[in-house]
C-alpha positions as a printed Julia matrix, in Angstrom:
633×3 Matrix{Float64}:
 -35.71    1.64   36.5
 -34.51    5.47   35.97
 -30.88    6.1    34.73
 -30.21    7.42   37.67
 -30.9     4.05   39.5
 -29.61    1.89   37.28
 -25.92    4.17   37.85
 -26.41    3.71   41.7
 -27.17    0.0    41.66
 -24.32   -0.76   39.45
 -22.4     1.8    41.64
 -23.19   -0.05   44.6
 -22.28   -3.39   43.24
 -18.97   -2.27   41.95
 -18.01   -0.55   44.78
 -18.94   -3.16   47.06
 -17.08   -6.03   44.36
 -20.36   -7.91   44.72
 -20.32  -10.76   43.21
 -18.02  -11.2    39.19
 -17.33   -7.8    38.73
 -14.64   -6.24   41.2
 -12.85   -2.74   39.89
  -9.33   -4.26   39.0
  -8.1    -0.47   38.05
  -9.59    2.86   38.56
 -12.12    4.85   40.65
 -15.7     4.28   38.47
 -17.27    6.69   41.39
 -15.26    9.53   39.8
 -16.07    8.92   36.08
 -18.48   11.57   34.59
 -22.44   10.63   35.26
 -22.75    9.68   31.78
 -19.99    7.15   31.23
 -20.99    5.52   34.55
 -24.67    4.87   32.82
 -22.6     3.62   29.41
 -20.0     1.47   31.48
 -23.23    0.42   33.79
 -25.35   -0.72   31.18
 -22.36   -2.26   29.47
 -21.32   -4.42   32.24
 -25.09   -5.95   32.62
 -25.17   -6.56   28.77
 -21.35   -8.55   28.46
 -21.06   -9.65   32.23
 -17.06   -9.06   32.12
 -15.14  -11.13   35.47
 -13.88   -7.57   36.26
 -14.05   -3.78   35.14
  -9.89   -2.11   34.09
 -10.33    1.45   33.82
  -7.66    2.93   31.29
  -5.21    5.51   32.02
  -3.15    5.16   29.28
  -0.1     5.58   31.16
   3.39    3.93   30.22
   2.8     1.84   33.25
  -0.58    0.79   32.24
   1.08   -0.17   28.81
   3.96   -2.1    30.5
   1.37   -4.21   32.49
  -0.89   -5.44   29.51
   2.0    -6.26   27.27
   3.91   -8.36   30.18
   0.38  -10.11   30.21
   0.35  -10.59   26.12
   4.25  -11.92   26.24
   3.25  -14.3    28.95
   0.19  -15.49   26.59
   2.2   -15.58   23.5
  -0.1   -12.49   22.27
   2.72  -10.29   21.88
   6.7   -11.29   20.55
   8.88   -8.98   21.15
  11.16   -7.95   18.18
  14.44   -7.34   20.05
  16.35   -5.45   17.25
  14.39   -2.34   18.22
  13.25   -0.86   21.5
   9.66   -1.56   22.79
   8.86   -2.9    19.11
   6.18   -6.07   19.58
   5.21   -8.69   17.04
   1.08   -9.75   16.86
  -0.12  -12.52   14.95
  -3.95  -12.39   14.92
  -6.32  -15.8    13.68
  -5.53  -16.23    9.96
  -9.36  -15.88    9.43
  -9.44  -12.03   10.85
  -6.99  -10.06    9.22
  -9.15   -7.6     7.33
 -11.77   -5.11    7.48
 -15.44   -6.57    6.91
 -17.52   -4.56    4.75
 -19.8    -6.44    3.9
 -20.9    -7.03    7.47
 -20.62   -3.31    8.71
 -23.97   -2.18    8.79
 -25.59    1.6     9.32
 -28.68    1.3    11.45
 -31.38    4.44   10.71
 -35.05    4.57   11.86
 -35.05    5.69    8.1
 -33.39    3.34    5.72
 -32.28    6.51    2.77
 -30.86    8.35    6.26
 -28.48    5.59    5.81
 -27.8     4.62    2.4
 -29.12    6.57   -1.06
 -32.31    5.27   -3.35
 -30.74    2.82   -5.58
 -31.85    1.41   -8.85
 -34.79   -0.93   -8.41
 -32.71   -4.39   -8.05
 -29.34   -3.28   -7.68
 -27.7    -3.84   -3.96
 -25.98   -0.77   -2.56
 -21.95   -0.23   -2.91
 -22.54    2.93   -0.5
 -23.41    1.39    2.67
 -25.1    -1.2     4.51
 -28.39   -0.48    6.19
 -30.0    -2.98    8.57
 -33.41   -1.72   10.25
 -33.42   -1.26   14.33
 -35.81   -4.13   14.83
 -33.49   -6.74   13.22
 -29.95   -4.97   14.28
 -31.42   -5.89   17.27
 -31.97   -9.46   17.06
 -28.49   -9.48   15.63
 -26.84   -8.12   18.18
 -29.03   -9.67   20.64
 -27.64  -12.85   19.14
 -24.22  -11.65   19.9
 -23.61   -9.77   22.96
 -25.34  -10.68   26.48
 -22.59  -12.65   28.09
 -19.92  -11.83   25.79
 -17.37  -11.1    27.79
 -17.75  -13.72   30.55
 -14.69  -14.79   31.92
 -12.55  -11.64   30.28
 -11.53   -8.22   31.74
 -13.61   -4.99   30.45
 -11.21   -2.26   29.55
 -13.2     0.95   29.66
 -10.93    3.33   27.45
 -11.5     7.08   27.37
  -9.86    8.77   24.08
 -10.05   12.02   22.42
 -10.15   12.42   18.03
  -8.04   15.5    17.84
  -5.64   17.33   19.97
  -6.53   17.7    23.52
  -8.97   20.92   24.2
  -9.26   21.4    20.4
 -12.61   22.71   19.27
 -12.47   20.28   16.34
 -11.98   17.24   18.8
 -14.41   14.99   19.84
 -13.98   12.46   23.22
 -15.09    8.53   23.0
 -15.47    6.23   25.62
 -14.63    2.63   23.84
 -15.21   -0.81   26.46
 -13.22   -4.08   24.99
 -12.28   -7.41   26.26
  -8.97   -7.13   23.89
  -5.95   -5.9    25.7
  -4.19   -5.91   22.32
  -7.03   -3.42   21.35
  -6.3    -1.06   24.44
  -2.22   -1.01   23.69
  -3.15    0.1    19.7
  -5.87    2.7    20.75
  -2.93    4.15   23.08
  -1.12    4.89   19.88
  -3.66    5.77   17.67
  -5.65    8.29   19.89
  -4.96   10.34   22.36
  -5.55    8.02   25.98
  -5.76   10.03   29.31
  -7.47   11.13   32.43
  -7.4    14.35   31.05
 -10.46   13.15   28.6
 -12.63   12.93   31.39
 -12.11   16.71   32.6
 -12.33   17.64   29.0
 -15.95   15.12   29.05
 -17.39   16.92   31.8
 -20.91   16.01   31.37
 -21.08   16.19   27.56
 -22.37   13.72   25.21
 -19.13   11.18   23.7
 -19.12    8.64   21.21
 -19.9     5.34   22.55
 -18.08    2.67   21.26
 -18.72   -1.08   23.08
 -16.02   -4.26   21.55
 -15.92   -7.46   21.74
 -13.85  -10.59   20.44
 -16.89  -12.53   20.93
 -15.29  -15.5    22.55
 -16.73  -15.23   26.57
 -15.07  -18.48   28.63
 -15.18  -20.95   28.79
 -14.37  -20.84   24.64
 -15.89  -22.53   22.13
 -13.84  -22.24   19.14
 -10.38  -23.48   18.87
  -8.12  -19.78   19.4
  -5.34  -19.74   16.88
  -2.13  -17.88   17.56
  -3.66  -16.82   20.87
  -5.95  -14.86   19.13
  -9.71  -14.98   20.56
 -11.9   -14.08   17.95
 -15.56  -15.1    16.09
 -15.3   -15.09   12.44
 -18.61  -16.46   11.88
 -20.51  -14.31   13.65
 -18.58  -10.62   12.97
 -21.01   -7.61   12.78
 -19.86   -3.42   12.95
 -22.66   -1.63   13.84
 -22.85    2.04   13.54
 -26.15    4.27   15.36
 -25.21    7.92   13.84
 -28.16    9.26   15.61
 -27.48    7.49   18.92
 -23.61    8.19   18.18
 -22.91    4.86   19.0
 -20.91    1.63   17.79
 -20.77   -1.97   18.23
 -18.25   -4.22   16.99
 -18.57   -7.99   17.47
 -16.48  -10.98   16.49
 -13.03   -9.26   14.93
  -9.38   -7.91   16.38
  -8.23   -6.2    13.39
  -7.69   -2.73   12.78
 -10.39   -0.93   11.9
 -12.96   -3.43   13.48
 -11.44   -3.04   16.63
  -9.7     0.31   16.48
 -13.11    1.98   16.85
 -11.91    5.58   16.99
 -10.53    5.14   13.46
 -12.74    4.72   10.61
 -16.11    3.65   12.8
 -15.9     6.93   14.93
 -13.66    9.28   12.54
 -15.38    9.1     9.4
 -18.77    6.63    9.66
 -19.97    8.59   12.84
 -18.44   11.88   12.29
 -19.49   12.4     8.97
 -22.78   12.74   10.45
 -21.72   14.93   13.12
 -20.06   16.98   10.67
 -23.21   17.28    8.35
 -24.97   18.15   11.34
 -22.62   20.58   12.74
 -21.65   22.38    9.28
 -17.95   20.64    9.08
 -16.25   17.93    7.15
 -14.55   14.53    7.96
 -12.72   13.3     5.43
  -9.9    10.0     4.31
  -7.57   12.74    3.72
  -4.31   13.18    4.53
  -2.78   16.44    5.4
   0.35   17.54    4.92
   2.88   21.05    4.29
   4.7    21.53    1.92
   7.13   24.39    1.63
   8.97   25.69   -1.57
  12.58   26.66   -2.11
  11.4    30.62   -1.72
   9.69   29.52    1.56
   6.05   29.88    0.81
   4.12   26.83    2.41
   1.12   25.13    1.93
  -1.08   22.4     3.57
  -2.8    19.85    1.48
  -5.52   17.23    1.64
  -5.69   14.33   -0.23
  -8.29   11.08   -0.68
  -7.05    8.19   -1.74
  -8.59    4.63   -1.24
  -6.83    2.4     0.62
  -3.24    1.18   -0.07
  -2.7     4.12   -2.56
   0.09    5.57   -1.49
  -1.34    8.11    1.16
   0.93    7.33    3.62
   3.83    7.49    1.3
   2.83   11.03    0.31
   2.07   12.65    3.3
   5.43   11.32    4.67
   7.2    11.98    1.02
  10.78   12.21    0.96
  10.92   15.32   -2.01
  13.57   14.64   -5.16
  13.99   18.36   -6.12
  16.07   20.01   -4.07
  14.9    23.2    -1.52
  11.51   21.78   -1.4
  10.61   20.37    2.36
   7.3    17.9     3.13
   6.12   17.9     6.59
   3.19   15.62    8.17
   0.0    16.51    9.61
  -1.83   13.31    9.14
  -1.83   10.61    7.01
  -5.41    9.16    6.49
  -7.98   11.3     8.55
  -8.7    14.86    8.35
 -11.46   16.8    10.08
 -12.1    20.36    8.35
 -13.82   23.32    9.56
 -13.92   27.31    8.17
 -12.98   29.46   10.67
 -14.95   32.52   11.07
 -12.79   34.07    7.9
 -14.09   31.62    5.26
 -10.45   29.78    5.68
 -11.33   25.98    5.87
  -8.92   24.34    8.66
  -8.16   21.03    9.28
  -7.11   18.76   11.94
  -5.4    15.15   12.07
  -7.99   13.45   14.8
  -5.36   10.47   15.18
  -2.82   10.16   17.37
  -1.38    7.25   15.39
   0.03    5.77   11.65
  -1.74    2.6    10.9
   0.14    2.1     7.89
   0.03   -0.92    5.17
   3.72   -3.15    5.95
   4.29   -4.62    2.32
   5.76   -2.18   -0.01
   7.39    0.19    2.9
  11.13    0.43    2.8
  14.11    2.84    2.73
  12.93    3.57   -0.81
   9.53    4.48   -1.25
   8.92    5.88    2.68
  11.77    6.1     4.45
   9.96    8.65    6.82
   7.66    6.14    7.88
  10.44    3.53    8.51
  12.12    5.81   10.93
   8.74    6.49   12.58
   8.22    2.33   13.71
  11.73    2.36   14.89
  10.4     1.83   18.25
   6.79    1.98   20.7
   5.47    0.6    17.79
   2.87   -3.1    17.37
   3.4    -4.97   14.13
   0.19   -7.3    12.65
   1.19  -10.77   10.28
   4.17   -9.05    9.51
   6.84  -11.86    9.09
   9.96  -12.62   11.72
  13.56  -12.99   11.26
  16.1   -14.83   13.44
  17.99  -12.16   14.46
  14.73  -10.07   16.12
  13.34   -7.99   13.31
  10.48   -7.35   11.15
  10.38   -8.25    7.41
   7.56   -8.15    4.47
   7.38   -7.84    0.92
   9.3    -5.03   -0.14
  11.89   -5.12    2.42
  14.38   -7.43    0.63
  16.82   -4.53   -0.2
  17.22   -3.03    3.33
  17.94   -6.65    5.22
  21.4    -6.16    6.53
  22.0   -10.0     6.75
  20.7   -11.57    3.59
  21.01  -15.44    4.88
  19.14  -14.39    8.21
  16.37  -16.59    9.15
  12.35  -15.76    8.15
   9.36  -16.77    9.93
   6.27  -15.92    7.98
   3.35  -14.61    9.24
   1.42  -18.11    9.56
   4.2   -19.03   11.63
   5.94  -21.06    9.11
   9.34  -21.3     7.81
  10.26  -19.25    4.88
  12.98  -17.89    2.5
  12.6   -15.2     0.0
  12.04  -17.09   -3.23
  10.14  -19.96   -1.58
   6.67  -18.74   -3.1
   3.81  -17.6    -1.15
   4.11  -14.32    1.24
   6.29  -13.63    4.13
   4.06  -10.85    5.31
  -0.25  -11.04    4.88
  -0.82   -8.22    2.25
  -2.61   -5.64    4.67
   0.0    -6.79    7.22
   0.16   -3.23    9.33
   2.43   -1.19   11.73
   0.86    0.47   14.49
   3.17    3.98   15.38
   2.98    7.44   17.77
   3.03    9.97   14.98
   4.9    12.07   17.07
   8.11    9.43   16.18
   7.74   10.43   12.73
  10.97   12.73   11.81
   9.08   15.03    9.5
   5.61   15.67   11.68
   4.69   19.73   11.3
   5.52   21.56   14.67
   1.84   22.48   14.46
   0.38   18.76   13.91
  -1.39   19.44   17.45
  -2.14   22.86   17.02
  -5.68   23.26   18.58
  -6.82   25.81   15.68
  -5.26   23.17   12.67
  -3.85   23.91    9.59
  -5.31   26.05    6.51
  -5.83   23.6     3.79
  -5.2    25.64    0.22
  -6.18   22.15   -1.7
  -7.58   19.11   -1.86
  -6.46   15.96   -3.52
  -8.63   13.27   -5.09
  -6.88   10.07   -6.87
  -6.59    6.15   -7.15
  -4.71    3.71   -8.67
  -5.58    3.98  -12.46
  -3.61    1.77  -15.13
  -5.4     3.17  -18.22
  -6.39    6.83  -19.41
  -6.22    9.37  -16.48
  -3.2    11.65  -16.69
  -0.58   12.18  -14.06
  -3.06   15.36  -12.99
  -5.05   17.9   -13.48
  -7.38   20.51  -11.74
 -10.99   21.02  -11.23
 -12.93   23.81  -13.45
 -14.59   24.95   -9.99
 -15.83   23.23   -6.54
 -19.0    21.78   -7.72
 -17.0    20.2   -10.69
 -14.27   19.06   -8.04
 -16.98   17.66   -6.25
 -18.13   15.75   -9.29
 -14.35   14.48   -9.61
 -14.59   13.01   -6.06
 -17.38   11.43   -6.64
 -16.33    9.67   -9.78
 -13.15    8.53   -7.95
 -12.13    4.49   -9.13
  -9.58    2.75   -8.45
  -7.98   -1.0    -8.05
  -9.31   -3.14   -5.39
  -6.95   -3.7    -2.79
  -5.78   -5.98    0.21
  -7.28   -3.66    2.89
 -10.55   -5.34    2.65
 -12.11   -8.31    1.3
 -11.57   -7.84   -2.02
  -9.31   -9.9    -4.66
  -7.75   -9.02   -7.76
  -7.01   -5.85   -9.68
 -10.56   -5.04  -10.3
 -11.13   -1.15  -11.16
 -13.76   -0.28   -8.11
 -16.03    2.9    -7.71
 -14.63    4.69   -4.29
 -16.56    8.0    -4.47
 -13.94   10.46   -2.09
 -12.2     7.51   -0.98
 -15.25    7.0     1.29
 -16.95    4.31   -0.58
 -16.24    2.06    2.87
 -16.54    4.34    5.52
 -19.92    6.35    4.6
 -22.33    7.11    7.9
 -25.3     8.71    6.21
 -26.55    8.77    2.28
 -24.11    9.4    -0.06
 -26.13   11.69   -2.1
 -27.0    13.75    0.8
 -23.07   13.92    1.19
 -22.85   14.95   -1.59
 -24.97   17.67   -1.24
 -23.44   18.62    1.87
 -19.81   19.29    0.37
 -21.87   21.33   -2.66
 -23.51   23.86    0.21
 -20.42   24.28    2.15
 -19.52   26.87   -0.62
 -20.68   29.76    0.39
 -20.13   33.52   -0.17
 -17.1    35.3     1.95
 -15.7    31.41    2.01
 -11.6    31.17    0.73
 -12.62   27.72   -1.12
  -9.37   24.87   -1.35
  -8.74   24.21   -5.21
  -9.62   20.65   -6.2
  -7.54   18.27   -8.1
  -6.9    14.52   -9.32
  -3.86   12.78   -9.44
  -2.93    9.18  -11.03
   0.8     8.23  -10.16
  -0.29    4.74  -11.77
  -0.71    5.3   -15.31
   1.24    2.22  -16.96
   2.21    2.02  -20.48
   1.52   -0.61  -23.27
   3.94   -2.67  -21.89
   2.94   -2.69  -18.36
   5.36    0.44  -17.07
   4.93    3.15  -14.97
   4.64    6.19  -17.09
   5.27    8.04  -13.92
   8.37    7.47  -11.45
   6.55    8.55   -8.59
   7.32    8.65   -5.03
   9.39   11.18   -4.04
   9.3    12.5    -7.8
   5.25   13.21   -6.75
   7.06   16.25   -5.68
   6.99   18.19   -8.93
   3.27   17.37   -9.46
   3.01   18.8    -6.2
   4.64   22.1    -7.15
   2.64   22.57  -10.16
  -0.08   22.36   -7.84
   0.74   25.33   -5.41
   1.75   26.96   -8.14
  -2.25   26.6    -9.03
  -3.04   27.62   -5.83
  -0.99   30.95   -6.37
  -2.87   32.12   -9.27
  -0.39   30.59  -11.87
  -2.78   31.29  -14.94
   0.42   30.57  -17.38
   0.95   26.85  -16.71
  -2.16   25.46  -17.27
  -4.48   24.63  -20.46
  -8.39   24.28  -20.76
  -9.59   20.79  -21.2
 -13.02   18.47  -20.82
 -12.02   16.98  -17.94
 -10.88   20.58  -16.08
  -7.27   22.03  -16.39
  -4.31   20.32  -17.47
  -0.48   21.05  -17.17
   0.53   23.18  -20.31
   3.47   20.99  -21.7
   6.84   21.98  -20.03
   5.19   23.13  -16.95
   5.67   20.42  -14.93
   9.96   20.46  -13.97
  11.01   16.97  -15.76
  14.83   17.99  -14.59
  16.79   14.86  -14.15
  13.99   12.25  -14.94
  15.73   10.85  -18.58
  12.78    9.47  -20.98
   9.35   10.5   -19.43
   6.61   10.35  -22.09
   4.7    13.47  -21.1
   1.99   13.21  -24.8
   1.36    9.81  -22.97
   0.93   10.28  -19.51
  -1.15   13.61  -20.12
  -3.25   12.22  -23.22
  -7.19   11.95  -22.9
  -8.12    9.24  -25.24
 -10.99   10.26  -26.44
 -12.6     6.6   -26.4
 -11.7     5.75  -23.17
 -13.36    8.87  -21.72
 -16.61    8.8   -23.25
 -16.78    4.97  -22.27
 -15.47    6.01  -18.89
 -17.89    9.28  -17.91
 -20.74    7.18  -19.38
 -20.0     4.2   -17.0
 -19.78    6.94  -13.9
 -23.33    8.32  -14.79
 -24.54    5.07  -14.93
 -22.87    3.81  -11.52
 -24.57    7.42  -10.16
 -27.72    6.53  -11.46
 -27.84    2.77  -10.24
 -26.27    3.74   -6.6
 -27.45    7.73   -6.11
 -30.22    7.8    -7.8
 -32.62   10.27   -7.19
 -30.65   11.47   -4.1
 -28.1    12.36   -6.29
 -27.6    16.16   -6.48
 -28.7    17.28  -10.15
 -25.25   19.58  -10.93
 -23.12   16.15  -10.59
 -25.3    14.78  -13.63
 -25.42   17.78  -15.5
 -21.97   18.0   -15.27
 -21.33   14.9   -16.33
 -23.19   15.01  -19.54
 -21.07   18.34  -20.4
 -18.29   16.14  -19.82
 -19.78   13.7   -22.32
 -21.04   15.85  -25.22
 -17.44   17.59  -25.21
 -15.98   13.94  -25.79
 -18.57   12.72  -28.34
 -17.26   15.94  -30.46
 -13.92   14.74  -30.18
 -14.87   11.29  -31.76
């Protein structure tokens, strides 16, 4: 059968409501040629009970969460307005990474040439013939019994050049109400579509009625058999089995950073974990930033950061996602693709974000966050802004609790799910088409021992080698336990679509003559003392790290001094005003033993993981780095 016929039949029988699979919203005969075929072949593979085309009208929204209240999906927190409480299955509450898989005709398209024996930290390949029998496994029949929401979203502000358009199908209404907040939901996508090529993404809980597996908290899902599969040369994703976040959420890190790294090394751009924000000194100059941090580093707090010295003035472009592009000046301009904040719960108060707080004050979805009596939200971290101490706690199992009982109120990557737009510091130009000139880029991770509080690359390649050596405490985001010190080369350790090497490679050749290159630096805001303290205050202290930086980014030659690592802040040039006792030898010091041991350990992880794909610069590098620190000893 043609495409063509296989878009009329399906036509015919949805027009018609032949049979299981009536239209319950929307007009499929005026959908773009292209999505019918996706939506067509879609429908045969999960045999959905009916076909809801999105809108993503406030209408729309007020339907499906009527329907998840009724359930018991969805409690609403009545302390705020239009703020909802989701409990998912205690068994999905995480990304999976080690069962989201790239799938290549060519295996090192996918992930780089390891070390004979060693398993790949860069990826997941898994060949077509047995992705395949996976998902084969998986998917005819899915969604029998359940509605198909057919969801058409745009990364990036509407009409941008930067922006790309995905067409996502789920049988998760809970999935449809988040991707209205965290990308941009309209009719207006399929104008924008035309007949282009989009991102397909296809979802589903992988529980088709009736159900075979006892549904917790009203939370269909299929632990056992979760898979994320991403087909960068097909642009296409598949996500089977999980609700949460990012396995669900497939515009955020399966379509912004897995697939369009690839487009972007294809195209000539870059799509980053980045943040971007302004910030603007007390003479007025401004500057927009990037910065890559892993997971549950503190990007959110930073590109939201609530500034300690006084004139200075932080707005928000983005907080996790950037795509980049030079203009035809050499300037390098980003964009925030997401509409959204899908920010980490635990640790964010009045103190260390207020910004974001204010942002989740209403429209917002909370995930195992715990409950109190009185209709609001609580986790770990929140004890000093609770009004009413004696108020009532319901954890996020469901359970009774009290602070001080032992175990958590909130799951550790318990999230909140916000329109950007509610945040009170968001950039007037956070949509703007064009994007925002970004003067620097920001690598860092949480690092207990040896890194100082920051310091700037000796050019791009070496900033490049600084990204890729990136490390930093494993954390709740994904499966993971404890406070081991993990490789995350550019923060995109997890989210990688193609071989890393070749990445690599492709931020080294996007310097080029007549290009305005950003300035590349590290920061560590986690450098602890032999006692177990923060050397550094942080927060919205971060701010004086960040002046030093423009400062850089001026031309400053006077505040900064030569060292093996790259520059470092000559003593007194960072403002300390106000801080008391800040041991600057300390937080600035490059043990000498500790780096050898440390660049040594970051050849060898490129050696076992790269390999051979590894671009030759980032070793040699490295072993400059090492002979200046063996003359040290």
């Amino acid at each position: 059968m043609s495409e063509d016929d296989l878009v009329y039949e399906v036509h015919e029988i949805v027009v018609q409501k032949v049979g299981h699979i009536p239209v319950a919203k929307g007009d499929f005969t005026h959908l773009p040629k292209k999505v019918k075929t996706f939506v067509a072949h879609c429908v045969q593979l999960c045999s959905p009970r009916g076909i809801y085309i999105c809108d993503g009208s406030e209408e729309e929204a007020d339907e499906i969460i009527h329907k998840l209240l009724e359930r018991g999906t969805l409690t609403r927190l009545t302390k705020y307005k239009n703020n909802y409480l989701c409990r998912t299955d205690p068994d999905d509450v995480a990304r999976v990474e080690s069962k989201t898989f790239i799938t290549t005709k060519n295996k090192y398209d996918a992930i780089p040439h390891c070390r004979e024996g060693v398993k790949s930290a860069l990826g997941c390949w898994m060949s077509p013939e047995d992705m395949k029998n996976e998902l084969d496994h998986r998917f005819p029949g899915c969604m029998a019994g359940r509605m198909m929401y057919v969801i058409p979203f745009c990364m990036g502000p509407l009409g941008s050049p930067l922006s790309k358009i995905g067409v996502q199908v789920t049988d998760s209404n809970y999935v449809l109400l988040c991707m209205r907040i965290m990308t941009r939901v309209c009719p207006r996508v399929w104008e924008l579509l035309g007949d282009d090529d989009f991102v397909k993404c296809i979802h589903s809980m992988g529980c088709p009625r009736p159900v075979a597996r006892r549904v917790k908290n009203h939370w269909p899902c299929n632990p056992e058999k979760v898979i994320i599969a991403h087909f960068p040369e097909e642009r296409k994703i598949k996500s089977f089995g999980s609700g949460y976040g990012g396995n669900s959420l497939l515009g955020k890190k399966c379509f912004a950073l897995r697939i369009a790294s690839v487009i972007a090394r294809d195209e000539g751009w870059m799509a980053e974990h980045m943040l971007i924000m302004s910030v603007t000194t007390p003479k007025g100059v401004e500057k927009f930033l990037a910065a890559a941090f892993p997971s549950a580093c503190g990007k959110t707090n930073l590109a939201m950061l609530n500034p300690s010295l006084p004139g200075f003035r932080i707005q928000c472009i983005g907080d996790d996602i950037a795509w980049m592009r030079f203009d035809e000046e050499g300037v390098l301009y980003g964009i925030n693709p997401e509409a959204g904040f899908f920010g980490v719960a635990p640790g964010t108060n009045m103190k260390t974000n207020p910004n974001a707080v204010l942002s989740f004050q209403e429209n917002s979805i909370f995930t195992n966050v715990a409950e109190t009596t009185d209709g609001g939200y609580f986790w770990e971290g929140m004890e000093e802004d609770m009004e009413n101490k004696n108020v009532g706690i319901t954890n996020w199992l469901g359970q009774p609790w009290h602070i001080g009982c032992g175990g958590k109120a909130a799951h550790p990557n318990s999230r909140f799910t916000a329109p950007a737009k509610q945040c009170p510091i968001m950039h007037p130009k956070w949509e703007d088409p064009k994007g925002v000139p970004i003067s620097a880029i920001i690598f860092g991770g949480r690092r207990p021992t040896g890194v100082p509080l920051v310091f700037e690359s000796k050019s791009w390649a070496h900033g490049v080698m600084l990204g890729a050596c990136v490390k930093s405490e494993a954390t709740a985001a994904a499966e993971f336990q404890g406070k081991t010190i993990m490789h995350d080369p550019m923060a995109m350790r997890p989210f990688m679509g193609y071989n890393f090497g070749h990445y690599l490679q492709h931020w080294l050749d996007l310097e080029k003559p007549g290009r305005k290159m950003p300035k590349i630096f590290h920061v560590n805001w986690f450098r602890l003392d032999e006692h177990g303290k923060f050397l550094w205050p942080g927060f919205g202290e971060n701010i004086r790290v960040l002046d030093w930086i423009i400062k850089r980014c001026d031309g400053d030659q006077s505040i900064a001094v030569p060292s093996p690592i790259g520059w470092l802040p000559k003593k007194g040039s960072i403002d300390m005003s106000g801080l008391g006792a800040v041991n600057e030898d300390e937080l600035f010091s490059l043990p000498s033993h500790y780096w050898l041991d440390d660049t040594r350990e970051s050849k060898r992880f490129l050696e076992d993981q790269v390999g051979s794909d590894c671009p030759p610069i980032i070793h040699k590098l490295l072993e400059e780095q090492e002979v200046e620190f063996s003359k040290i000893q």
